[in-house]
KEGUMI-878949 format. One line per field, with one value per residue (C-alpha): residue number from 1; residue in one letter; x, y, z. Coordinates in nm, 3 decimals. Example, Ala and Ser with C-alpha at 12.3 -4.5 7.8 and 13.67 -1.06 7.14 Angstrom:
<pases>
n: (1,2)
res: (A,S)
x: (1.230,1.367)
y: (-0.450,-0.106)
z: (0.780,0.714)
</pases>
This chain:
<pases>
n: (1,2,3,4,5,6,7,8,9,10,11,12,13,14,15,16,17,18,19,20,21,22,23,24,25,26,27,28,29,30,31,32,33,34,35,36,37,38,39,40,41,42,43,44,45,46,47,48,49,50,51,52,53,54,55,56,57,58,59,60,61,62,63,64,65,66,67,68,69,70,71,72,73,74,75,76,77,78,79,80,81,82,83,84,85,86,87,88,89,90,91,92,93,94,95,96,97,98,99,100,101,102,103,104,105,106,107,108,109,110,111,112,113,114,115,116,117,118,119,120,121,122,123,124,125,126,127,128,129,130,131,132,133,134,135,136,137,138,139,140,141,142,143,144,145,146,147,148,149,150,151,152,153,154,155,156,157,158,159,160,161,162,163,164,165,166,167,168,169,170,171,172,173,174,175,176,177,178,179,180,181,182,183,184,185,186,187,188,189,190,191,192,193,194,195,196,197,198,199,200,201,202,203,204,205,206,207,208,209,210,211,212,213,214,215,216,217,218,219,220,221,222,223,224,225,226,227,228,229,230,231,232,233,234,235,236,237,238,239,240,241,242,243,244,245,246,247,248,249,250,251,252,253,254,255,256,257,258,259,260,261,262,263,264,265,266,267,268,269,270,271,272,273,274,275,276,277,278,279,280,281,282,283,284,285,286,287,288,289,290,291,292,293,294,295,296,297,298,299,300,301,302,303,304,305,306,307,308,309,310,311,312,313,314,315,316,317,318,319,320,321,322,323,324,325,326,327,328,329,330,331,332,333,334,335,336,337,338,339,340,341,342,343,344,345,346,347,348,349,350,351,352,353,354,355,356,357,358,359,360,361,362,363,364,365,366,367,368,369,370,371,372,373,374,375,376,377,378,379,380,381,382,383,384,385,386,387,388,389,390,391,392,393,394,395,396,397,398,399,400,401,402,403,404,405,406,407,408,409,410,411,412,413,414,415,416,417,418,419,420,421,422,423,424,425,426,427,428,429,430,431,432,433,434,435,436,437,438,439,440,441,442,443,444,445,446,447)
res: (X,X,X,X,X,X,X,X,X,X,X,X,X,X,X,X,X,X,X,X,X,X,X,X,X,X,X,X,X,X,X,X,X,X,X,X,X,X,X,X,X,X,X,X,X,X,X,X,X,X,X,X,X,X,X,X,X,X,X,X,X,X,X,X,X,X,X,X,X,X,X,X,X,X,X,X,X,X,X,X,X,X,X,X,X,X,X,X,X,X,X,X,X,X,X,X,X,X,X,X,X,X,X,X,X,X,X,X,X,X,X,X,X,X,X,X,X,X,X,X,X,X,X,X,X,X,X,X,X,X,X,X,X,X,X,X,X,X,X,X,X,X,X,X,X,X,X,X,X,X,X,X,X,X,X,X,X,X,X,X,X,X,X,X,X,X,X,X,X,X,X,X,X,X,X,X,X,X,X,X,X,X,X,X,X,X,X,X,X,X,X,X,X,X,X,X,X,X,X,X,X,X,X,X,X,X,X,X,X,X,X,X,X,X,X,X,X,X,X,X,X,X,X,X,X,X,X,X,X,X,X,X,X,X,X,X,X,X,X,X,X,X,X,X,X,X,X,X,X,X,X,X,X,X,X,X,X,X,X,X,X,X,X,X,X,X,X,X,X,X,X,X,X,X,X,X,X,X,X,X,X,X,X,X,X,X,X,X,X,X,X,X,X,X,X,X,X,X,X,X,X,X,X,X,X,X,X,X,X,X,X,X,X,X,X,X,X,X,X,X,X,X,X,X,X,X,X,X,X,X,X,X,X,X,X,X,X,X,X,X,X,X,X,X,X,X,X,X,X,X,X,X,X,X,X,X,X,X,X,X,X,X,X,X,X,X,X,X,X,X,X,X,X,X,X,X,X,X,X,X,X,X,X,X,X,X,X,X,X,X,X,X,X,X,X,X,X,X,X,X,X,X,X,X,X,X,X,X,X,X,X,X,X,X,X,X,X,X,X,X,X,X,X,X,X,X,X,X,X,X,X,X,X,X,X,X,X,X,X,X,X,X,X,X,X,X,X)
x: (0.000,0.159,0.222,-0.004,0.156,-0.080,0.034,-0.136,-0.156,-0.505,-0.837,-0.888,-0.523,-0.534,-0.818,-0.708,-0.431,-0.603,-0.874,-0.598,-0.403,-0.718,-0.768,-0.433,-0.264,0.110,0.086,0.326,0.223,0.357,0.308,0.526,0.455,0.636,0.946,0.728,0.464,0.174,0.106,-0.221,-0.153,-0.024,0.173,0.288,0.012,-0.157,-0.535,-0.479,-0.841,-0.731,-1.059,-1.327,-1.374,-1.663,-1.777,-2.105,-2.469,-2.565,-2.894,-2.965,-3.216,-2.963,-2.702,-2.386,-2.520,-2.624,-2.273,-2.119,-2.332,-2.263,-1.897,-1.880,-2.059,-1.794,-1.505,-1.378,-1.069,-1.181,-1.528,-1.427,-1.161,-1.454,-1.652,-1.363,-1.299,-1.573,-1.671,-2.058,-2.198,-2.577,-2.638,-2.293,-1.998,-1.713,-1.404,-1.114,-0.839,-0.501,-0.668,-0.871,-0.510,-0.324,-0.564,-0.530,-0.172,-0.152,-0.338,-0.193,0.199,0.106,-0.054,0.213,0.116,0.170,0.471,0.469,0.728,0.787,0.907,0.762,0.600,0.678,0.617,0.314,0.466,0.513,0.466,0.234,-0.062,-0.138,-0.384,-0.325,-0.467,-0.271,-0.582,-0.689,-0.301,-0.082,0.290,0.335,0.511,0.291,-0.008,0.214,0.275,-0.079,-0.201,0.026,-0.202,-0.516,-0.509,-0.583,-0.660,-0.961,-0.890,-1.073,-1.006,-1.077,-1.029,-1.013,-1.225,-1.021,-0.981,-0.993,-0.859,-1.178,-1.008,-0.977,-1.331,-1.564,-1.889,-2.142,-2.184,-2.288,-2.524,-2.471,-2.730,-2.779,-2.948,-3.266,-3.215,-3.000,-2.763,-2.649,-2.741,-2.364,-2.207,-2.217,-2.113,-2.335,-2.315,-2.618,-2.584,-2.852,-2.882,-2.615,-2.359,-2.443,-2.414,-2.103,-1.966,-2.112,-1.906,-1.594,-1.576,-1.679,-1.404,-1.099,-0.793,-0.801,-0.467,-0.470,-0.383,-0.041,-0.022,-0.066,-0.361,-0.621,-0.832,-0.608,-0.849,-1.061,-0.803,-1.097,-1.051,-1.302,-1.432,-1.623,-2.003,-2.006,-1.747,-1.739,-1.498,-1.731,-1.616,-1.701,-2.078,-2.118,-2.026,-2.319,-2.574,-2.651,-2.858,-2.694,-2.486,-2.787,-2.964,-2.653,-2.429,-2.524,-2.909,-3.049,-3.351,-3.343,-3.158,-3.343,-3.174,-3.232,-3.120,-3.420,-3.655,-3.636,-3.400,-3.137,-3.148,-2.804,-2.594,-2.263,-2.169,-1.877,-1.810,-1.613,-1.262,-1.133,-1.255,-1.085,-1.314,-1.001,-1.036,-1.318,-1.366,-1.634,-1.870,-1.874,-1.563,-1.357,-1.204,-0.920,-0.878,-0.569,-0.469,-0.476,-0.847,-0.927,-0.813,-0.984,-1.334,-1.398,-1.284,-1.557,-1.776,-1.931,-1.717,-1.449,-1.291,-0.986,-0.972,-0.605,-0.666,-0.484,-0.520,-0.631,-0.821,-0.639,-0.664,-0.527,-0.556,-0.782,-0.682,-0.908,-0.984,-1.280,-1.410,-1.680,-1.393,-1.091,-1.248,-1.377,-1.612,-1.402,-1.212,-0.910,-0.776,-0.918,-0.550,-0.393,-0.611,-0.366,-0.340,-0.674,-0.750,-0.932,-1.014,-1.119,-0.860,-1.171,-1.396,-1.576,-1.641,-1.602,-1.384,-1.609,-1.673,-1.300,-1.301,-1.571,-1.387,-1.069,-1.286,-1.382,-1.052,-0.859,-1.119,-1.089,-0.710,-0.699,-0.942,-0.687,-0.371,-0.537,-0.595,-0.995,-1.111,-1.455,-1.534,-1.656,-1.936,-2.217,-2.542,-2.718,-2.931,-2.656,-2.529,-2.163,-2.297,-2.459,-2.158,-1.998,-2.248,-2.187,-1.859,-1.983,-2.235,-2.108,-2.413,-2.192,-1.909,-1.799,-1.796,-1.746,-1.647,-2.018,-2.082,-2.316,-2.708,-2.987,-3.067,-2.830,-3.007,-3.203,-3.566,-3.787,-3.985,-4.294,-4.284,-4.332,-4.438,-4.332,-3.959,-3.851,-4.052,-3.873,-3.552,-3.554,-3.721,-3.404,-3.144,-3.301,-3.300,-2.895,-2.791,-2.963,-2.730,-2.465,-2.502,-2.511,-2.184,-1.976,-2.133,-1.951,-1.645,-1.602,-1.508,-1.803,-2.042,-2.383,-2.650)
y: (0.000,0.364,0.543,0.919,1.190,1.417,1.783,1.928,1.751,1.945,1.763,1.723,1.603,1.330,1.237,1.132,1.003,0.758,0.723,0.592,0.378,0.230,0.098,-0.035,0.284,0.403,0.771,1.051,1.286,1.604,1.848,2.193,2.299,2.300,2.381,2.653,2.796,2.991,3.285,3.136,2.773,2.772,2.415,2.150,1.877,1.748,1.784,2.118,2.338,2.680,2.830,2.714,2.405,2.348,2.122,2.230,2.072,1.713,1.679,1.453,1.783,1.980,1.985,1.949,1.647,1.451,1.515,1.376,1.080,0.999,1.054,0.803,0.550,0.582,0.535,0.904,0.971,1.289,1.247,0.937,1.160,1.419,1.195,1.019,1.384,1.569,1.816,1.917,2.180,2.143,2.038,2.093,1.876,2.053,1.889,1.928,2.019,1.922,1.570,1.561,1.629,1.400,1.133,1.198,1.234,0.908,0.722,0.844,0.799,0.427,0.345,0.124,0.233,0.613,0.809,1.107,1.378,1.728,1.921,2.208,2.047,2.406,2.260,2.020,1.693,1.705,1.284,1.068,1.115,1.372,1.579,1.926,1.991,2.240,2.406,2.767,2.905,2.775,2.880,3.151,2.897,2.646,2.880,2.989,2.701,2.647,2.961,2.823,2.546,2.701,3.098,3.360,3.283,3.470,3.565,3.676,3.688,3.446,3.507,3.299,3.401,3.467,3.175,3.225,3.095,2.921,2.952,3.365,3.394,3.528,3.357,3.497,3.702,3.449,3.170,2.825,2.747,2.593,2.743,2.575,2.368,2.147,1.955,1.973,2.313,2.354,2.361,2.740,3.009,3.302,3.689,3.874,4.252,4.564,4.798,5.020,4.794,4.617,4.991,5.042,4.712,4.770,5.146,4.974,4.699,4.964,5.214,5.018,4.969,4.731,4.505,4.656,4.398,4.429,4.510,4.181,4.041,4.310,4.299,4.501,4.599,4.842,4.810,4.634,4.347,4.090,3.884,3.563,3.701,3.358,3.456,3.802,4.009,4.101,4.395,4.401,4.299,4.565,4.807,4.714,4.842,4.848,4.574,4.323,4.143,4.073,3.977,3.732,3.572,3.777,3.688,3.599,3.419,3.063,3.218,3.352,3.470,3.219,3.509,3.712,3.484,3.761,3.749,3.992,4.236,4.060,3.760,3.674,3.309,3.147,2.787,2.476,2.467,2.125,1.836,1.956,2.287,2.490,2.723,2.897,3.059,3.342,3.260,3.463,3.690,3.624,3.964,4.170,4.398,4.450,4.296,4.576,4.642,4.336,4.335,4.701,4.573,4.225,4.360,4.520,4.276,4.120,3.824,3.881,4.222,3.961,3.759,3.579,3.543,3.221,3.321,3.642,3.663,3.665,3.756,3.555,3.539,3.203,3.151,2.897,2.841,2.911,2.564,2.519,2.655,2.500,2.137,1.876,1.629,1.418,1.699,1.677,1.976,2.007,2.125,1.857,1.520,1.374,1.668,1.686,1.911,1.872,2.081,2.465,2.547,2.370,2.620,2.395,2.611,2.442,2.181,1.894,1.984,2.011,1.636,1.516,1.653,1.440,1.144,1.210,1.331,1.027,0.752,0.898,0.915,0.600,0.495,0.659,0.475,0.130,0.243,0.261,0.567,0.539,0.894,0.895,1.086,1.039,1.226,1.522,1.293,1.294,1.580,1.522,1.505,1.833,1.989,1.832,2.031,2.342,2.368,2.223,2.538,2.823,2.987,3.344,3.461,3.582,3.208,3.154,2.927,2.820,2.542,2.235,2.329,2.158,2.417,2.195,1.877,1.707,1.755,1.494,1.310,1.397,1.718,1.758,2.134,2.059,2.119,1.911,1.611,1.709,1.696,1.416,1.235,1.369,1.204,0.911,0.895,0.999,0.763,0.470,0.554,0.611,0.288,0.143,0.333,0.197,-0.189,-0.133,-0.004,-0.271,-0.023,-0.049,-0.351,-0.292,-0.424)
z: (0.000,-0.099,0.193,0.190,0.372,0.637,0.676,1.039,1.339,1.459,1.449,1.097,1.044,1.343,1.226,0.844,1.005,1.212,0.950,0.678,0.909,1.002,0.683,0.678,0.516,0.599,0.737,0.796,0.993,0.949,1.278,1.322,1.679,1.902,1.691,1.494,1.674,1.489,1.744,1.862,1.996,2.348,2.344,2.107,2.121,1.849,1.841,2.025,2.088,2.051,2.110,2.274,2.430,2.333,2.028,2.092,2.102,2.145,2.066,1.700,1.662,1.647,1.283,1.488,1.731,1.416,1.272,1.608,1.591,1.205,1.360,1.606,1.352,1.153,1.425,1.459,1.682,1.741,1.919,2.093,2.243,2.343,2.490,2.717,2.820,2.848,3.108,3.229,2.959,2.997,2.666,2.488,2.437,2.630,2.692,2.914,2.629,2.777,2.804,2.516,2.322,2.514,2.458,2.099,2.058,2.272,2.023,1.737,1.889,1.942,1.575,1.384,1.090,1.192,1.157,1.299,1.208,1.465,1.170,0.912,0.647,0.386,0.053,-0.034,-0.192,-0.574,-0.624,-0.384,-0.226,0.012,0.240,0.342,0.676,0.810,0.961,0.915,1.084,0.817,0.806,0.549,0.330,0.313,0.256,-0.050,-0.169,-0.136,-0.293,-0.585,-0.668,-0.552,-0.651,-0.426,-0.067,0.182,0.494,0.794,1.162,1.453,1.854,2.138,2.463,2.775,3.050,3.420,3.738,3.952,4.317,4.206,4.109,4.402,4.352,4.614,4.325,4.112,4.086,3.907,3.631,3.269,3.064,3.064,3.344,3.135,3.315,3.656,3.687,3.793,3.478,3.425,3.649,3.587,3.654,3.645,3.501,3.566,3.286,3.428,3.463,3.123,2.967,3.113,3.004,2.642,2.696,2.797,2.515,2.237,2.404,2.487,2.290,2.037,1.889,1.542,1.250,1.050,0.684,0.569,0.835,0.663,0.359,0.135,-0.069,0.219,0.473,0.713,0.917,0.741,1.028,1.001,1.103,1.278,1.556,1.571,1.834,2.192,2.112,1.720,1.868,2.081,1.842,1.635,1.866,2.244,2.246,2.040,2.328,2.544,2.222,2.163,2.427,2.708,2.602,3.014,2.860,3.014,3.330,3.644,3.919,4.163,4.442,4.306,4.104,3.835,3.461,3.476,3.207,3.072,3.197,3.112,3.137,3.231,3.135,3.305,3.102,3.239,3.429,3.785,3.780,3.802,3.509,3.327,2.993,2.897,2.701,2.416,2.481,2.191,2.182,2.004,2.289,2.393,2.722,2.948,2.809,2.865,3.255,3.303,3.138,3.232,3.615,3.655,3.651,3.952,4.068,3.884,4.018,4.161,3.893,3.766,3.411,3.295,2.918,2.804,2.474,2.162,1.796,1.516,1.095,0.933,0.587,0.376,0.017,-0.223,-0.169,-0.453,-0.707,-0.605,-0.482,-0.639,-0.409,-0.287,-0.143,-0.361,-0.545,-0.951,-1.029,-0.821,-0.776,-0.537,-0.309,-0.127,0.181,0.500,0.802,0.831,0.512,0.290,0.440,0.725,0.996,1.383,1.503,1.450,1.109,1.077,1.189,0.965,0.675,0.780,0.754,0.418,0.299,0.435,0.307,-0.044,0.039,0.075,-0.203,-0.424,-0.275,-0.353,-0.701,-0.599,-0.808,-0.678,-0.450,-0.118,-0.122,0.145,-0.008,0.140,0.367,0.609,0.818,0.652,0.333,0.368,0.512,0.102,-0.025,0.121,-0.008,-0.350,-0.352,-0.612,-0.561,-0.396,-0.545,-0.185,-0.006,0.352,0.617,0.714,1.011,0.968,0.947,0.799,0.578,0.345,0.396,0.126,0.199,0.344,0.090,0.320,0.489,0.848,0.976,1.325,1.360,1.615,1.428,1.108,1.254,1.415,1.065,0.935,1.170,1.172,0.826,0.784,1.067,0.884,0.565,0.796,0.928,0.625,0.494,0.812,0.765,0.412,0.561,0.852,1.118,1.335,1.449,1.381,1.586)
</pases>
């Protein structure tokens, strides 16, 4: 079997990985960090969550807990990891991330048929199979070399929320709920804002200093930073109007006070970060403020006026291509059929769409190393399959990174008006071809 070379050791690039040598395919695995860092990754694990830790909902109704469940049928590293490592989030998947890497990296670093190389992969392999998963933080000379084969590249910016220390958080002024009721009721920390200290906090966000992009992070042609609408800035949100945070992640619906019995005109959350408890990220704080206004807004805030920030919120560059132009549907390049790409690069918004698009990638990687030219395709009846034909969609001329929805799915042969019964006629039907797609692979036992 010809050996297919892996380039990114994040989610989507442990998962080929694993995917291929699973199917009895020779791997090297090309990951960078720690020797070269990327400005927005904090160690040198593989599988590293530089945002949130979240992966988000897990309900089959919802687009993203279909896609985990298709996932698991279908053996994924990546949400087997989750799920060993998981940490309450009412009705998220949140994970503790040092352990959800580890676990990762431990698996990979004990597959036989996985070589993995701590080195800068700069040039994408001119013979041989390959898949470029370098994630939406390539090196600048990879990204050229990729612009080479693929044309110009987008950009827009990304941010990480800031993390805090639990034993410095002072939590009579807070009160533990989900939203909901979901879960526990423990696994959010909650401060409740008036009006005048939501104003103030709106004021402080809109006013503070901001980490201004270089030269070559901006759209050159306005000189604007173009964000993903998806995962805007705090700051970029509150900017829009003096309503739109409470309307978005510091929305109280779902959240009574239990101290009052009333909703708080806004509530910011703050989630677990790791199994122990110790740490906590804000919900919804993914911020290009500059450190110090950072410390002077977000210490204000009720509870948190102590606070020892672990990680402060960051700002960092995506880079991906123009999917339904450059990529056929098997995710391999037009230009180059034996260079295909997986992760956020293709334009799959979220790390477990990342994932999913590893599992794709690598099967029809390894399709082509057996000299199988059949594509791997799963239809729009599935929540993968829908995230395919998302990037297959030429529709705009201005694409964008875009995570899994339904709006994508093919439609029900008999309509339902009721949503929830629609979308769970909808999982049921992917997971059967799902099921049927992983009897034919011989990964997973079917009952």
């Amino acid at each position: 079997m010809n050996r297919v070379t892996v380039i990114g050791g994040g989610l989507a690039g442990s998962e080929a990985a694993w995917q291929l040598a699973q199917r009895g395919v020779p791997v090297v695995l090309y990951e960078m960090r720690p020797n070269v860092q990327t400005g927005a990754h904090v160690s040198g694990r593989l599988a590293e969550l530089v945002c949130s830790n979240s992966l988000r909902g897990i309900s089959l109704e919802n687009a993203v807990g279909l896609l985990k469940e298709e996932m698991t049928r279908l053996d994924s590293l990546v949400i087997e990891a989750a799920r060993a490592n998981a940490v309450p989030a009412g009705g998220a998947l949140a994970v503790d991330r040092e352990r959800f890497a580890d676990h990762i990296e431990q698996r990979i670093a004990a597959h036989p048929l996985i070589e993995l190389r701590r080195e800068e992969c700069r040039r994408i392999p001119s013979d041989g199979i390959s898949i470029v998963a370098c994630g939406p933080l390539a090196s600048a000379a990879l990204a050229e070399d990729l612009a080479r084969l693929c044309g110009p590249q987008l950009h827009y910016f990304d941010a990480a929320s800031p993390i805090v220390a639990s034993d410095s958080l002072d939590r009579s002024q807070m009160f533990e709920a989900s939203r909901y009721g979901k879960g526990d009721g423990a696994d959010y920390l909650n401060i409740a804002l008036d009006k005048a200290r939501y104003v103030q906090l709106v004021h402080d966000l809109v006013e503070g200093d901001k980490h201004e992009p270089h030269g070559f992070e901006s759209d050159a042609a306005n000189g604007k930073v173009p964000y993903f609408e998806a995962c805007l800035p705090v700051e970029e949100m509150a900017r829009r109007g003096e309503d739109t945070l409470r309307f978005g992640p510091l929305k109280p619906v779902g959240l009574d006070d239990p101290r009052t019995g009333r909703r708080p005109y806004a509530v910011v959350q703050l989630r677990r970060e790791n199994a122990a408890g110790t740490a906590y990220n804000l919900v919804g704080f993914q911020t290009r403020l500059t450190w110090p206004a950072q410390r002077a807004a977000l210490g204000k805030l009720p509870g948190l006026e102590n606070a020892e920030w672990l990680r402060l919120g960051v700002m960092h560059r995506n880079t991906f291509v123009d999917a339904p132009r450059v990529l056929a549907e098997d995710l391999s390049l037009r230009v180059a059929p034996q260079v295909f790409l997986a992760g956020q690069v293709t334009g799959c918004e979220g790390y477990v769409e990342a994932a999913a698009s590893g599992i794709v990638a690598a099967v029809n990687a390894a399709r082509r190393a057996a000299g199988d030219e059949r594509a791997f395709v799963p239809s729009s009846r599935t929540a993968i399959g829908a995230l395919l034909a998302y990037l297959r969609d030429g529709t705009s001329h201005d694409f964008q990174p875009q995570n899994v929805t339904f709006a994508y799915f093919e439609p029900l042969e008999t309509p339902r008006r009721d949503k929830q019964a629609r979308r769970r006629a909808l999982a049921e039907r992917a997971l059967a071809e799902i099921d049927q797609i992983a009897r034919e692979f011989h990964t997973i036992e079917v009952a």
